[in-house]
N, C-alpha and C positions, 0 to 999 in steps of 0.2 A: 315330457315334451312341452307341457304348459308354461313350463320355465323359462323357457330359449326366449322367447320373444323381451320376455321384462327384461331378461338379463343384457340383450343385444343393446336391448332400448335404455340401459341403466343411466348412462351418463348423455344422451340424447341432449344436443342443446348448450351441453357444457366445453368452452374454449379452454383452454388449458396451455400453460405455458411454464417452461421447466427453466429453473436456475441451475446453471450449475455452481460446485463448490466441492471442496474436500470430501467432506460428510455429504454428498449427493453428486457420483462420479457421470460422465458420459455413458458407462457402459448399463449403470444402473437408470439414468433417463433414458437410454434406447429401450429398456427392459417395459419398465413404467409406462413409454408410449405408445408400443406395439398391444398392452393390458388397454391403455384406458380406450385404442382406437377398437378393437374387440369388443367393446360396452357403447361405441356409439359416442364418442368424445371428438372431438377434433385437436391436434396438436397443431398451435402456434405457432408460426417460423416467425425466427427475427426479422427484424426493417431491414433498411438497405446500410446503416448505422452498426447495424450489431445489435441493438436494442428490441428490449419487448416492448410486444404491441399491446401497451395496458389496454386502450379505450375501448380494443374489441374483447377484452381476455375477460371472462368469469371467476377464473380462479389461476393463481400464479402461485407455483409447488417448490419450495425453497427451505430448505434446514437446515437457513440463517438469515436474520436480517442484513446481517452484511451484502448487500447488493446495492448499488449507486439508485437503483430506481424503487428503493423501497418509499423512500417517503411520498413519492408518485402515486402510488400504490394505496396507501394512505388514503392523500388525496383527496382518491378518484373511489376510497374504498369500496375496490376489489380486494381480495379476504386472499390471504397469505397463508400457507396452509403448508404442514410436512408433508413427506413423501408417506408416512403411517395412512393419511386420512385414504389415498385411493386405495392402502390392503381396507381400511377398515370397512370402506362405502359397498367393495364387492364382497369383502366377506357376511356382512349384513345385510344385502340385495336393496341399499336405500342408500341414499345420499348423506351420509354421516355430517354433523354440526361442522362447523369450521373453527369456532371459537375453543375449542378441546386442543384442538391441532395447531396453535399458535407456535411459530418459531419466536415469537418474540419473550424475550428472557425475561421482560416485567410481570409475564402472565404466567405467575411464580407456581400455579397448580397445573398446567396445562395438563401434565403425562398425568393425571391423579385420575381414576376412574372409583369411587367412595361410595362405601354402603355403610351405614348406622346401625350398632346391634341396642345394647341394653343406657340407652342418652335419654333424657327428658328430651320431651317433645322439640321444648321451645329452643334448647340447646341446638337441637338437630336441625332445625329450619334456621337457625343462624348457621351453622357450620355449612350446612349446605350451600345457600342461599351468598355466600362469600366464598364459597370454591368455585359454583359457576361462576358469577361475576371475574373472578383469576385464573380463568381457562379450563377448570377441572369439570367433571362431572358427578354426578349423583346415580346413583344406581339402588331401585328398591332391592331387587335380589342379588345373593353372592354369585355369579360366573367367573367363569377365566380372562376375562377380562375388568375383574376388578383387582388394582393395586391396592388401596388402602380401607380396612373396617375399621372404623372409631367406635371404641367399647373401654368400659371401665373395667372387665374379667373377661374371664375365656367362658366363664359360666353359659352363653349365650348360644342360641343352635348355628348361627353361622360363624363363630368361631370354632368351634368342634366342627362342624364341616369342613370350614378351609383346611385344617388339622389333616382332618382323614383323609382329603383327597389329595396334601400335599400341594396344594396351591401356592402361587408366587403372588402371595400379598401379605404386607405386613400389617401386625394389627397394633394400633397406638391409642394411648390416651386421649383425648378432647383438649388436655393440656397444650397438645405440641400445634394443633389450630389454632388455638389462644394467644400463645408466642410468637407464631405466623402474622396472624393478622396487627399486633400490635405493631410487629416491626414492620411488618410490609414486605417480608424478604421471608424464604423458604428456608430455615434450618432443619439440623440433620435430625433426622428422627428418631437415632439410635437411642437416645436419651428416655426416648417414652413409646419404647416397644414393650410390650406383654411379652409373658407373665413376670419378666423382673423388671421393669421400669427404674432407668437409674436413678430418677430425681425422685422417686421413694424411697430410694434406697441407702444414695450418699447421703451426706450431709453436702449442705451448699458450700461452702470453706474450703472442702476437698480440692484435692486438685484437678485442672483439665487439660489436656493435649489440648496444646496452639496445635490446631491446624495448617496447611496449608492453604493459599492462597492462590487457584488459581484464576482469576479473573486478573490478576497482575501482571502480569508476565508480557514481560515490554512495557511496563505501563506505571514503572514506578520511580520515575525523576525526568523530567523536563530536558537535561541534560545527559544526555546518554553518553557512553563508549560508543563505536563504531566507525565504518557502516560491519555491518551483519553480513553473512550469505546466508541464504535460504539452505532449508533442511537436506544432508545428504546430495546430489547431486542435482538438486530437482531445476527446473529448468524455471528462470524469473522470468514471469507472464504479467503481474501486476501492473506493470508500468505502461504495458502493450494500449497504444494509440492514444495516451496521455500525456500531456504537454505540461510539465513542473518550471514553477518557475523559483527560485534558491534566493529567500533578502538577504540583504546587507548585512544586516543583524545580527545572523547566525553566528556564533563563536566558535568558527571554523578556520582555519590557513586554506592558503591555496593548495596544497596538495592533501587535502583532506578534502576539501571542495572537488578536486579534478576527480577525485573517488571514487565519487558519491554521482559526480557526471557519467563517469563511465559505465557506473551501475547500472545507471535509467537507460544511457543508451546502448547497452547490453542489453538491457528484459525489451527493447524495443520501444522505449520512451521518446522524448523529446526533452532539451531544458533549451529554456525561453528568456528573455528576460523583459518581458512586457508582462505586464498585470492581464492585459485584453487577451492578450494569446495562449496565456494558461488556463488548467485546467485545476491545476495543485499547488496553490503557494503554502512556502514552507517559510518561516519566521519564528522567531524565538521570544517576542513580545506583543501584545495588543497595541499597539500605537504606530503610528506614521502613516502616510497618504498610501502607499501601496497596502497595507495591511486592510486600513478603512475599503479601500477600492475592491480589493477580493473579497473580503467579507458584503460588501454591498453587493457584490457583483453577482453573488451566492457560488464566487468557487470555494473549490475545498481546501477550507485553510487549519493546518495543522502547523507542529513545531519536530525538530529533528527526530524526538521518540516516536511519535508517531512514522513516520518515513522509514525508519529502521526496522518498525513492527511491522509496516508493509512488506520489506525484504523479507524478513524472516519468517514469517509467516505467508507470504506471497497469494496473500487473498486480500482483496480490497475492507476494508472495516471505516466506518468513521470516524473522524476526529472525535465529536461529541459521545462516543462511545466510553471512553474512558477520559479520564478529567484532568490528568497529565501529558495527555495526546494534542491537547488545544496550548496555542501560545498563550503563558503567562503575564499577568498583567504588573507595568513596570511601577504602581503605585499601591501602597497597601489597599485592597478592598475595605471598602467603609464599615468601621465597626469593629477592623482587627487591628487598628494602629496600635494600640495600649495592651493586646491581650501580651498575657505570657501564660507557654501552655505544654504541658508535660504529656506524658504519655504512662499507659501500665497494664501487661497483661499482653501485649502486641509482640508479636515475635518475626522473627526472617525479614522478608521483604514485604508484610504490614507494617510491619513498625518504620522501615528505611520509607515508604510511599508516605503514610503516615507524616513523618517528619517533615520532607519535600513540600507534600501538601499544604503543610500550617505554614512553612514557609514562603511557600509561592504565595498565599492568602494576605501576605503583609505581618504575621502575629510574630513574637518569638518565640525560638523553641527550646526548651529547658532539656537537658537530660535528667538532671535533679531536680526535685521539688521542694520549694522552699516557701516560705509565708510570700514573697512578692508575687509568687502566681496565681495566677488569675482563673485559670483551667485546668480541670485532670482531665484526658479521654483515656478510655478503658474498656477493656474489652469484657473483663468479672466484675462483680463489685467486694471482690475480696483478696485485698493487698495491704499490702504497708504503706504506698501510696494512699490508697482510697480510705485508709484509717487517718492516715495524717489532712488529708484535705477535707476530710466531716470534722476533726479539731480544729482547722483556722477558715472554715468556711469558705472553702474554695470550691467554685463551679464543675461540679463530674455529670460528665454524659458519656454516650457510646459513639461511634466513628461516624453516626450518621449524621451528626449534630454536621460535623468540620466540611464533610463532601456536602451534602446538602445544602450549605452556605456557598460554599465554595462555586457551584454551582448556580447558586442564584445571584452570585457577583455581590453577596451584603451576609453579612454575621444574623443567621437569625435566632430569634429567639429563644430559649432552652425550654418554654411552656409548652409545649408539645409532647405528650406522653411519649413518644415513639423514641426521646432522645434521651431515655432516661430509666427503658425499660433492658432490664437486665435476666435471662432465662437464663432457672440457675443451675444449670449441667452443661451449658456453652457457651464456648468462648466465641466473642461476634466476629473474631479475627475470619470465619470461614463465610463472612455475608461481605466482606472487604472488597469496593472495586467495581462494584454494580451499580451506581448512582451514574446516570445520563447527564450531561451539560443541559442548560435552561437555553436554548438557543433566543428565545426571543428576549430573555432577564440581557445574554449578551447584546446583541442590537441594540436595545435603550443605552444603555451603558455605552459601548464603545462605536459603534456606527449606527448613529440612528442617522431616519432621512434617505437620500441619498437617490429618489426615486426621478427627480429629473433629470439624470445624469444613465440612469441606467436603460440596456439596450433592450428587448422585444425578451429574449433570453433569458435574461438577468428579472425582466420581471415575471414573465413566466415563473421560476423560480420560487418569487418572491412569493405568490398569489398560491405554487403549489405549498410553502412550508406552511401558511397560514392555513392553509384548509386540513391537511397532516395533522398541524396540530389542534385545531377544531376536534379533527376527528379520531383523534387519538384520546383524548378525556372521554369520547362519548361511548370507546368500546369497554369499558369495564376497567380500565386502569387504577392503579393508586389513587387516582383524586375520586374515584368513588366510593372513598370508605371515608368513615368520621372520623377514624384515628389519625389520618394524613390528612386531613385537610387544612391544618394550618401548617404546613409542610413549605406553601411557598406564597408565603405574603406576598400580595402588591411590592413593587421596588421603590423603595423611599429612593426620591430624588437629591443624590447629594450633592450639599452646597458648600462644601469643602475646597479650594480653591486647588490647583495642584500644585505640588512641588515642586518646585525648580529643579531640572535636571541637570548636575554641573557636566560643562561638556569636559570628558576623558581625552588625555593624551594630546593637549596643545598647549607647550611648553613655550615659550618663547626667549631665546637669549637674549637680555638689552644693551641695547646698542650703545656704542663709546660715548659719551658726553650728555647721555637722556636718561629721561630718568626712569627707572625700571617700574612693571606692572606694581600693582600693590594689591595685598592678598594675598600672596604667595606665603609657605610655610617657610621655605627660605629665600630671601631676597638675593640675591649679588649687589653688593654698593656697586656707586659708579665712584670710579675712581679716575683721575686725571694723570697722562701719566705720559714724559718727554718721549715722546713716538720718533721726533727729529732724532735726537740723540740717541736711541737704539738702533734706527736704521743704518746711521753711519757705520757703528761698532761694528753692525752683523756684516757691512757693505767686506769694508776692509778686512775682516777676518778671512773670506772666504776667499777675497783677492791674494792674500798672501798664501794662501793652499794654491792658489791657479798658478803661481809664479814660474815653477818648474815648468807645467807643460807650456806656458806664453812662450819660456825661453827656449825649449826646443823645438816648436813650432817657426821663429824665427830663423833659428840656426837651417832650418831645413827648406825654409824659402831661399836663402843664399846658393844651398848647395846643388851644381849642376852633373848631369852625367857624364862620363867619360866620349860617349857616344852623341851627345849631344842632345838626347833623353832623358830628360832626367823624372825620378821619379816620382808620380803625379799624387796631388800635393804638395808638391813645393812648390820650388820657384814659377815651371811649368805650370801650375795650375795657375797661381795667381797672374801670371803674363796673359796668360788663355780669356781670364777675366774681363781683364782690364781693358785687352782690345777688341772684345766682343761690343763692352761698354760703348766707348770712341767708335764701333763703328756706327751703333744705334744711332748716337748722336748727329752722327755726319751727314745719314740717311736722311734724316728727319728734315720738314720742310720749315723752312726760315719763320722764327717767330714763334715755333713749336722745338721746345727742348724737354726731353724726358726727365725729370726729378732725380725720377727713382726708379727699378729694376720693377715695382709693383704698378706702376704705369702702364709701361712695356706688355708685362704678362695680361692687364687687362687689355690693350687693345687688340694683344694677339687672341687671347679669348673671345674678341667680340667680332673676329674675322669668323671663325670656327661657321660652321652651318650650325643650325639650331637644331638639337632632336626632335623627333615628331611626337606629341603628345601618344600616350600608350590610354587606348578606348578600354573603360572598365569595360567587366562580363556584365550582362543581368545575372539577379541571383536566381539560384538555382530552385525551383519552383518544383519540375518535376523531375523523380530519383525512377528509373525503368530500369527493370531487370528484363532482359531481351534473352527470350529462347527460340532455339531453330531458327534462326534468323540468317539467309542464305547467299545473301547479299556481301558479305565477307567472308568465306571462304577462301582460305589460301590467296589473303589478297590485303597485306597486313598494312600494306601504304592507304590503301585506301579506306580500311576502315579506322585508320588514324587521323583521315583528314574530315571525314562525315564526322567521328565525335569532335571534332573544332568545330564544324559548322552547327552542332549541335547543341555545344555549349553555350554556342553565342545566342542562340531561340532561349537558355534557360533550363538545358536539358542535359541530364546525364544520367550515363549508362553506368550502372552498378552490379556489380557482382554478386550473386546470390547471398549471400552470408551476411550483406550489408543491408540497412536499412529502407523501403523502397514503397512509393506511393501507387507505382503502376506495374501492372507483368504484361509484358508484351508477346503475344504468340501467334502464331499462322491458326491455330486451333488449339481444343483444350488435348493435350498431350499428356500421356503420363512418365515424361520424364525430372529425375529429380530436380531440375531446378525447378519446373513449374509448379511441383507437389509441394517443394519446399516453400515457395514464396510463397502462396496458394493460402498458405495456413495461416497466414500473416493481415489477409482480408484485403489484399489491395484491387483501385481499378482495372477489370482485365479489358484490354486493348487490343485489337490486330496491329501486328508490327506494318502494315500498310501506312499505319501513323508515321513512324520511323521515317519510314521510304519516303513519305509525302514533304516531313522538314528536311530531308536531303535536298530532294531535285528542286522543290520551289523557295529553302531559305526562308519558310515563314512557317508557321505554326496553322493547320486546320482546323475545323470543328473538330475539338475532338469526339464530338457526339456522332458525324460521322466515319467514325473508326473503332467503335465499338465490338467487342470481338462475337461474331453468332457465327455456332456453330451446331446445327438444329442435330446433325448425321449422328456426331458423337454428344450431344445431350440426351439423345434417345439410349443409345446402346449405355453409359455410366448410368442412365436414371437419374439425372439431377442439371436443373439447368446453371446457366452460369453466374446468373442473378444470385441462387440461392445457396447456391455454394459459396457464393463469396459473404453473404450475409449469415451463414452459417459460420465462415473461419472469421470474422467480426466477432460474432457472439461467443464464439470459444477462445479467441485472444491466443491459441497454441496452446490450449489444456482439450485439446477431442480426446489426445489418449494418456491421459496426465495420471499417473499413476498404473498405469495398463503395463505390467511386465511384457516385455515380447524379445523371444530368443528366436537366433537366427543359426544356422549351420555356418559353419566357417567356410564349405565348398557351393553355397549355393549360387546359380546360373545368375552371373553379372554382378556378383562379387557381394561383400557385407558391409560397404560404407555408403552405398547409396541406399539402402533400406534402412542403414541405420540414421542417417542424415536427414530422413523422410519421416523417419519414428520418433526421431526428438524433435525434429521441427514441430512437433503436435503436441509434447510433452509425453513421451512413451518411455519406461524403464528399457532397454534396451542391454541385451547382452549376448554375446556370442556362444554358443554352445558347441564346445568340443569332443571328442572321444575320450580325454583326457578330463573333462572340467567333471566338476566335485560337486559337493549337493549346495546348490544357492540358493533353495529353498529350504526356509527352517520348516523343521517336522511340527505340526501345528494338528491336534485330537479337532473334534467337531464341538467338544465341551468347553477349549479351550477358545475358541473361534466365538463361544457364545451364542453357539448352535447355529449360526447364519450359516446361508447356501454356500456352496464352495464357490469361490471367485473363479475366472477364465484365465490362464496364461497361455500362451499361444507360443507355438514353433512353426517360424519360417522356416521351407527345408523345400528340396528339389528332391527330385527321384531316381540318383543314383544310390546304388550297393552299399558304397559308405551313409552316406545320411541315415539310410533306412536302417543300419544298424545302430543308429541314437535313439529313436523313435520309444522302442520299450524302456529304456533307462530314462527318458526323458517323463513319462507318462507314470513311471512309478514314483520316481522326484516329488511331482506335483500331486498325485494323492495322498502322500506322506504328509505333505504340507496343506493339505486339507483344501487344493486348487482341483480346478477341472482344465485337463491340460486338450490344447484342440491344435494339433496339427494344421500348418496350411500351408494353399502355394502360396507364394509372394503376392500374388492379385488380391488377397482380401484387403494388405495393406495398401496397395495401392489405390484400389476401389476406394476404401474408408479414406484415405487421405484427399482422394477426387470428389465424394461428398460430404467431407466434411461433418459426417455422420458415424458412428459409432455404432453398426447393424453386423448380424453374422449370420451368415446360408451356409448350412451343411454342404454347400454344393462346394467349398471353398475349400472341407475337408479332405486329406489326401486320402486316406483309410478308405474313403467314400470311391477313392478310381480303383 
């Protein structure tokens, strides 16, 4: 009982604030904040933006830096932390370090928990002493939560323990720290596990599995195929209340471009074509004014692969994340004009990124090696290559020499241990792709400056990336070890002049008698040439083709009808003419005679009344999607003639499905249209708004029109402020990844639960008496031992349904789910707060 109080009191003080992401779902941050508010924590609600509230937050719970406000975060650092540290902090009854639990991927020991058996002393207080600094910990004694013992034998008592008790931790030589730290990067440890360690075992020569490459994926050429669709049917959220803006530049058609529009305004985006209005420009090179402006501006500026990696992956990441995701620069980087530079040992899509890379960099790239080049990169140092380039003295490093320059916008130098260390049981092909852009090496280089031009925003911005990265060197990163420290020299300022860029695709024909451009690879002479005497030739050739039809056109003005009609054109027509002619003239007042027939027709044009100029609309400001709105009712003239008068305020009524800045309601309602838009984060409004640009033709405060509805915020439990700052923050992933089956009879049919369940991102599928196992059979070993997930059945409580219920529940235990019956109100509930919570009370088994 002495317990209850610390335990209550564990997290006392501490704000908390949860990201979501793939690897950290809604259902698992419901779980997490129901835990930490049990210990005395407070969870964070987002702004009125969608956004966390860093200034108040202690600790912000994310397993990924991928998130727009991470360098915020930075900052202001507040400490960024997996969702592991709240098991760890209550299952040790103490506030666990934060620095272990880094999501960030440079803090290459983070998951490492290291205990030292039979090491020299001094050995061991460096090993140590460099894993905390890289996220890892130190542990004097073996427990179950230690991953890794460094020993030179098994001889020692804590490896014969971990033995007996069959502990999950691997035991490795001092060797595979050694390799670590030179390179800066965490290789596989499979090489230097006890008691057969391979690189005692092979010889180095041997061969090695090219690994794969996953840190590449989307990320290895500038130039992509596409666009992508996102994985399986999942619903595109990325783009949700982001404003892209598409350069010029891109090497795209217009209907590759119209594509790529419809995409964004399908995941619920925006495309712009202002630099000030976006959020995301997208450009295929560093130069020109709009690029400079985005970049100053601090939007996010990426190039098509990047954009495509968005889709496909449909989580935000940053450009500077990977090094082909930023636009390429259109002149060689100083230092790589002259190289030429081959590759060896690099396999799949290393070696294709690889290539792109030294080409984007300005170098050339060889497939073969020959005495003119300049460079080998490699990935072993044991080839036919790296034999041929130690005989003509040709410069060999590993992949980090090439990213690392590349990165800091200048070829740097090869004296750096780190570019030349090679461990000899692996191939570096598997550390490929993890080198971050120099954001501020870019700036100097391509936008510097730039601060009296920019807005309150933009400097904001500017002032947060400066202190980020202040404080980014000062948590234990790479630049605190001596082996990287000359990793990123000062930027020599180059005084290289630029290229002259030839301008593409302005041809010019020259013109008869002048004299034509010069420069050209091929000219046209000008040639002089009797135009008179052509003209005549071509005159009369075609004259004597018209001869036949002149002459029977003649023949057919002569001839009259029988009837004294005859047929019009002939003679009749031309008589018709001519005294139409004669009468104009006659009319006409003395002194004024008509020319010509083009006279005529003008002065009769100029009788004509004048059309009345046609009044643009305003543009359309606000998109309302209008529910229960009573006022049209079986009354289809008149509500055709309010939206004119509506359109002309600026305002139009949208259709659920469409994109829309405001929901209009008499109150918060749970019907689909409102649940649907609802998830999308817009203004909610009383339709009294509506009513009000009707009757008076003008637009109101819309501050008074505001929708409260105190009666039903009590009874859902969530007010309307924070429900809508909740569907912000979730962008339509609340139930993203959440399987949820429905009965095919249940009360008010299966397309408006199911319309309410993707509009949130919910797997969605109809469950019949007929349908078949759609869950794969999945052991609890094969799961990885993790808790069983929740799938849920909508279902009403007729005779039929309730005969699904056991088929359904054995389904899901097969598939190593926990399956929970319900009525349709949970989803409706969860859709109305915007929260991802479940009460037994919602269970049907439970009436």
């Amino acid at each position: 009982m002495q317990d209850l109080p610390q335990k209550a009191g564990l997290l006392d003080s501490v704000l908390i604030a949860f990201v979501q992401s793939k690897s950290l779902s809604s259902a698992v941050i419901a779980q997490l904040s129901q835990l930490v508010r049990d210990h005395g924590a407070e969870v964070l609600e987002p702004n009125h933006k969608g956004k966390i509230r860093i200034p108040q937050a202690t600790h912000i719970v994310s397993n990924t830096i991928d998130f727009d406000q991470y360098t915020e975060a930075q900052a202001m650092m507040i400490p960024v932390v997996r969702s592991d540290w709240i098991k760890t902090t209550i299952a040790r009854h103490k506030v666990a370090q934060v620095r272990p639990f880094s999501p960030d991927p440079r803090m290459i020991f983070s998951s490492v928990v290291l205990t030292c058996a039979d090491i020299p002393v001094t050995d061991k207080e460096a090993i140590t002493g460099a894993i905390m600094a890289l996220g890892g910990m130190d542990s004097k004694d073996l427990s179950r939560q230690t991953t890794h013992i460094c020993a030179l034998s098994l001889d020692h008592p804590k490896c014969a323990e971990a033995k007996k008790k069959n502990l999950k931790c691997q035991i490795v030589l001092p060797h595979w720290f050694d390799d670590c730290f030179r390179l800066g990067k965490r290789i596989d440890e499979g090489p230097y596990l006890l008691p057969d360690p391979e690189i005692l075992r092979k010889a180095p020569e041997d061969a090695v599995k090219v690994p794969a490459s996953q840190q590449l994926e989307g990320a290895t050429s500038t130039v992509p195929n596409g666009p992508y669709d996102t994985a399986g049917s999942e619903k595109l959220v990325v783009f949700a209340q982001k404003k892209v803006m598409l350069s010029s530049d891109l090497s795209v058609n217009s209907m590759l471009r119209k594509s790529i529009t419809d995409k964004i305004t399908k995941g619920e985006g925006e495309v712009v074509e202002s630099v000030e209005d976006c959020d995301m420009f997208i450009c295929q090179y560093r130069e020109g004014d709009q690029y400079i402006r985005a970049a100053q501006q601090g939007k996010d500026v990426g190039n098509l692969a990047w954009l495509y990696h968005l889709m496909v992956c449909n989580e935000w990441t940053s450009p500077f994340r990977r090094l082909l995701h930023y636009p390429q620069p259109r002149l060689p980087l100083p230092g790589f004009e002259d190289m030429r530079i081959t590759l060896s040992n690099y396999g799949g899509e290393a070696r294709i990124y690889l290539e792109n890379l030294i080409k984007a960099a300005g170098a050339t790239y060889t497939r073969t090696m020959k005495a003119e080049n300049t460079h080998l990169i490699t990935a072993r140092m044991h080839s036919e290559k790296v034999d041929a380039a130690r005989d003509w003295n040709i410069e060999i490093a590993n992949h980090l020499w090439i990213e690392e320059s590349y990165a800091a916008c200048q070829a740097l130098p090869l004296n750096n241990p780190r570019y030349r260390h090679f461990p000899l049981r692996t191939n570096l092909g598997e550390v490929i792709g993890q080198t971050f852009l120099d954001e501020p090496a870019l700036r100097e280089m391509y936008y510097p400056g730039g601060e009296d031009t920019m807005d309150d925003a933009a400097r904001k911005k500017r002032k947060i990336s400066k202190f980020a990265q202040k404080n980014t060197y000062n948590v234990g990163l790479e630049e605190d070890f001596s082996v990287m420290q000359d990793s990123s020299p000062a930027l020599a300022k180059s005084t290289r002049k630029p290229r002259a860029t030839p301008a593409l695709g302005k041809f010019s024909t020259p013109a008869k008698g002048r004299h034509v451009l010069s420069g050209k690879e091929n000219d046209t002479p000008s040639v002089m040439s009797s135009a008179s005497r052509s003209a005549k030739a071509q005159a009369l050739s075609k004259l004597q083709d018209l001869a036949p039809d002149i002459a029977l056109y003649e023949k057919e003005k002569k001839r009259a009808g029988k009837d004294g009609h005859g047929i019009w054109g002939g003679k009749r027509a031309a008589d018709q003419l001519d005294k139409e002619r004669a009468d104009r003239r006659s009319s006409s007042p003395p002194g004024e005679v008509a020319d010509d027939d083009e006279e005529a027709e003008d002065a009769d044009a100029a009788k004509r009344p004048a059309k009345r100029p046609r009044l643009a609309l305003p543009e359309i400001d606000m998109r309302v999607c209008l529910t229960g709105y009573r006022r049209w009712v079986e009354n289809k003239s008149a509500e055709e003639a309010d939206r004119r008068k509506l359109r002309s305020l600026g305002i139009q009524i949208v259709q659920e499905n469409a994109p829309c800045n405001f929901l209009a309601a008499h109150g918060m309602v749970r019907t689909m249209k409102f649940l649907r838009c609802l998830a999308r984060g817009p203004d909610v409004i009383n339709s009294s708004f509506i009513t009000a640009c009707i009757e008076t033709g003008k637009r109101p405060d819309i501050k008074d029109h505001l929708l409260v509805d105190k009666e039903n915020e009590a009874r859902f439990g969530v007010t309307i402020d924070t429900a809508v700052c909740r569907a912000r923050a979730n962008r339509g992933r609340l139930l993203w990844g959440v399987p949820i089956y429905c009965t095919a009879d249940i009360p008010n049919g299966v397309d408006a639960f199911k319309t309410i369940g993707e509009a949130n991102g919910a797997i969605f599928k109809v469950y019949r008496a007929r349908s078949g196992t759609t869950i794969k059979p999945t052991t609890v070993e094969e799961d990885g031992g993790a808790d069983p997930d929740p799938v849920y059945l909508l279902s009403g409580l007729s005779a039929g349904e309730r005969q699904l219920w056991p088929r359904f529940e054995e389904m899901a235990r097969k598939g190593h789910m926990e399956p929970r019956i319900v009525m349709a109100d949970w989803l409706l509930d969860v859709a109305m707060r915007q929260e991802l919570v479940f009460d037994p009370k919602y269970l049907l088994s439970a009436l």
